[in-house]
LUMFIRO-743108 format. One record per residue (C-alpha): x, y, z; residue in one letter. Coordinates in steps of 0.02 Angstrom, whole numbers, plus 50000, padded with zeros to 5 digits. Each point is the difference from the previous one (the first is absolute). Last residue first. Example, Ala and Ser with C-alpha at 12.3 -4.5 7.8 and 13.67 -1.06 7.14 Angstrom:
<sites>
506844994750357S 499314982850033A 
</sites>
This chain:
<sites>
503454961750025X 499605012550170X 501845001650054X 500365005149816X 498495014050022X 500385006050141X 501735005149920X 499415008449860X 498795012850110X 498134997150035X 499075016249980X 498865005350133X 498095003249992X 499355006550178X 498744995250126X 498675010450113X 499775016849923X 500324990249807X 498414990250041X 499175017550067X 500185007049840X 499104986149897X 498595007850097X 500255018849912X 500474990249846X 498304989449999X 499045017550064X 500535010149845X 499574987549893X 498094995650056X 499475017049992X 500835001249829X 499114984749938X 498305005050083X 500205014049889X 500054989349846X 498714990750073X 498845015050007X 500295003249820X 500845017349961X 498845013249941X 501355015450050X 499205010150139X 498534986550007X 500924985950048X 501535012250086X 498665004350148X 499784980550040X 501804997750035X 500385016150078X 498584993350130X 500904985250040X 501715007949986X 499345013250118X 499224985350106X 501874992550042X 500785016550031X 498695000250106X 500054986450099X 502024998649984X 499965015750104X 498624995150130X 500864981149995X 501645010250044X 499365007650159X 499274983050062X 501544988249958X 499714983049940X 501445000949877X 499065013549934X 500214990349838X 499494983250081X 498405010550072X 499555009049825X 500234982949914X 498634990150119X 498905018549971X 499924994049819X 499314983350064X 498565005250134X 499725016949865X 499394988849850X 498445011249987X 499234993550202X 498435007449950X 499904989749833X 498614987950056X 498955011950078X 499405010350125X 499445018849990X 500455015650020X 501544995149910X 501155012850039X 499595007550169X 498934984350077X 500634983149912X 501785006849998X 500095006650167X 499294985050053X 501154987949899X 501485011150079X 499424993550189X 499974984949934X 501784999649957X 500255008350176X 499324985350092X 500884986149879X 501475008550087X 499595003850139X 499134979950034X 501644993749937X 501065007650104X 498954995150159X 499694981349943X 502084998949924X 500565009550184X 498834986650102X 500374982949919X 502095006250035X 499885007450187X 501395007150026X 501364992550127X 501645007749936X 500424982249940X 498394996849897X 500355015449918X 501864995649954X 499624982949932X 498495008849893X 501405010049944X 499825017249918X 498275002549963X 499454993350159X 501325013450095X 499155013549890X 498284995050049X 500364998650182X 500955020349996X 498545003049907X 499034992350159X 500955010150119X 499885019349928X 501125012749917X 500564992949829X 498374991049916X 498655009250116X 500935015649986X 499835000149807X 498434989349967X 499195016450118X 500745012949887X 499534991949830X 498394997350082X 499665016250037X 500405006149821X 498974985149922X 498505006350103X 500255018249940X 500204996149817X 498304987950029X 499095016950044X 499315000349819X 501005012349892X 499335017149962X 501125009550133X 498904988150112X 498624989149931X 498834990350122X 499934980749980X 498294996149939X 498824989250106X 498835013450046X 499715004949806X 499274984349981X 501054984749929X 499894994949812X 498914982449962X 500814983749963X 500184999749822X 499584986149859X 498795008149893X 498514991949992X 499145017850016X 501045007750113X 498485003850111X 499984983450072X 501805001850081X 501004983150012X 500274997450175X 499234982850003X 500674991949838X 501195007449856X 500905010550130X 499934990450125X 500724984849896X 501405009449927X 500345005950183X 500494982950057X 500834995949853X 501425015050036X 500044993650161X 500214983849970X 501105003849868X 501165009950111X 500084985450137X 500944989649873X 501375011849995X 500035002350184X 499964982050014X 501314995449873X 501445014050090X 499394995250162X 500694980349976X 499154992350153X 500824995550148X 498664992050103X 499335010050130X 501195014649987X 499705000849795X 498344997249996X 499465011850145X 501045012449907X 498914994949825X 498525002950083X 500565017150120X 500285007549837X 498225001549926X 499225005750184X 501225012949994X 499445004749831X 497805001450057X 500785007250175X 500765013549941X 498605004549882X 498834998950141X 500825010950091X 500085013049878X 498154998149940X 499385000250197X 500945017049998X 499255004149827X 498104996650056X 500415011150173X 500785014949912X 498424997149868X 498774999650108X 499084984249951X 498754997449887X 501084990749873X 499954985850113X 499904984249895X 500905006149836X 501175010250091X 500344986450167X 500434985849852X 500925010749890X 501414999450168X 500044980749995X 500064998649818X 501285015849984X 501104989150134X 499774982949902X 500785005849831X 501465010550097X 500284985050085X 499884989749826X 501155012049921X 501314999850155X 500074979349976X 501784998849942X 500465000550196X 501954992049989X 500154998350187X 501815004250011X 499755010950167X 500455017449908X 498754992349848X 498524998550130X 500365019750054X 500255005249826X 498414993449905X 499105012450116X 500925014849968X 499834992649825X 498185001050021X 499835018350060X 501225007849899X 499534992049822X 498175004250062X 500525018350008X 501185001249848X 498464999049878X 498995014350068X 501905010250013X 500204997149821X 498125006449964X 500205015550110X 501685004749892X 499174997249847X 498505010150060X 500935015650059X 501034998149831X 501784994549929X 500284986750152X 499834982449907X 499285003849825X 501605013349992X 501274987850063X 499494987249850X 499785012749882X 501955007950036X 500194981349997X 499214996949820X 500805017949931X 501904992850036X 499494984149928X 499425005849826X 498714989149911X 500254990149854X 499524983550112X 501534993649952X 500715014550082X 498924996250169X 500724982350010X 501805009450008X 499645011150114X 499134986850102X 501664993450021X 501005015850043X 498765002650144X 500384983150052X 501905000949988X 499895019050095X 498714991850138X 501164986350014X 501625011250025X 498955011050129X 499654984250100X 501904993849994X 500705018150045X 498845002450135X 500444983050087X 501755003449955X 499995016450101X 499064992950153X 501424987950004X 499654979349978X 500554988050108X 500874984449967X 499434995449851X 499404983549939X 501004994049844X 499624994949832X 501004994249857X 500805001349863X 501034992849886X 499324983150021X 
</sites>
């Protein structure tokens, strides 16, 4: 072989930088290149991009709508991943929290609204904690594999809501169509600066996932558990109770992003009110390296290529898979980064090599 790879050591802040701005270059050089056969000019394609992103009042307010749930969930997503329980199932928590929370609006819609929301909240929580404490069970009862139960758990969900929708919560009045009806006006997230409130929820959360992770006992637990089971076992934690507890925040805050969803965005439940956000935020949290301040920056950086996407369809009549293809380039070489983070690609010298044959 003439080369191979190597772990590294450690890694400075200055070649972490380096290696994630050298992907973003390579990748942006890339799509450069796919955009010229294209016959369109890169340069005026990522001045679009940025533009469709923040350019306006309402681009900007439509980034941040789409960075909130990416917040929220991976926040979630982060605790079980700092332990090494691979939770996959964030868009089936997120699925199962707007259920639980739809249920109280379409049932109660009387209800003062400060009082209707509250329950709304909670019962979001609950609906995605619920949804995580299964598979933790699982896994301290009887060792499960979290990473297929998770998964499988999202198609339950997703099922699950098919079948309300198309059966008893479909709405009469939507004449066959198959919709579960919108929420009253008392069951409708407030707006504030012209965004729902969600911006301010995912801002105290961001704080709270912050000192609960570095500044208090049981993140201290988690950490250790994420470390070496071994290690955890030997400071005296409590192993079936750290996964349980982790696992019920996490799925906990997932569903407390399907509410928001459901209630500020949707208004409504259905089958896409999740959008794909329990996976994408999976790649927000590993790029945050599970980090609460940097999943708010990689949150919207991440929606403002979401939402640059979309804008650049219309600006310039590209094909919505062509601009899932850019999306989806960017973020392989922005991962791919973290591969050459941890290890490093060496050149085997002559002598090696003899030794080797």
């Amino acid at each position: 072989m003439l080369f191979r790879i190597v772990k590294r050591n450690e890694v400075t802040v200055k070649e972490n930088i380096i290696i994630r701005i050298s992907s973003i270059i390579l990748a942006l050089l890339l799509v450069a290149a796919f955009i010229s056969l294209l016959h369109l000019n890169p340069i005026d394609v990522y001045s679009s991009m940025i533009k469709g992103a923040f350019g306006s009042a309402y681009s900007t307010k439509e980034t941040i709508i789409k960075a909130i749930p990416l917040i929220i969930t991976a926040l979630g997503i982060s605790v079980a991943f700092k332990m090494q329980f691979w939770n996959i199932g964030g868009e089936g928590q997120i699925i199962m929290g707007a259920f639980l929370s739809s249920y109280f609006a379409l049932k109660f819609p009387e209800l003062n609204s400060f009082l209707l929301l509250s329950i709304m909240v909670l019962a979001g929580i609950i609906g995605g904690a619920i949804w995580a404490y299964i598979p933790a069970l699982l896994k301290c009862k009887w060792g499960t594999n979290e990473t297929i139960v998770t998964l499988m758990m999202n198609y339950i969900a997703f099922k699950f809501i098919t079948y309300l929708q198309y059966g008893p919560w479909k709405d009469p009045k939507a004449q066959g169509f198959p919709k579960i009806p919108n929420f009253s006006e008392n069951a409708t997230l407030p707006d504030v600066f012209g965004i729902h409130v969600g911006w301010i929820i995912a801002l105290i959360l961001i704080v709270f996932m912050f000192v609960f992770m570095n500044h208090t006992k049981k993140g201290y637990e988690i950490a250790v558990l994420g470390e070496s089971e071994k290690t955890a076992l030997y400071a005296g934690i409590n192993i079936k109770s750290t996964i349980i507890i982790s696992m019920l925040l996490s799925g906990g805050l997932c569903g407390l992003a399907g509410m928001i969803q459901a209630s500020a965005v949707s208004n409504t439940l259905s089958v896409q009110v999740s959008g794909g956000v329990g996976y994408t935020a999976i790649i927000v949290a590993w790029l945050s390296n599970l980090s609460a301040p940097l999943i708010l920056v990689v949150s919207i950086l991440f929606a403002a290529l979401l939402e640059g996407g979309s804008f650049i369809q219309t600006a310039f009549g590209i094909p919505e898979s062509a601009a899932l293809i850019l999306q989806s380039t960017i973020l392989f070489f922005v991962l791919g980064s973290e591969f050459f983070i941890k290890y490093k690609v060496i050149k085997n010298n002559a002598s090696e090599l003899k030794e080797v044959a």
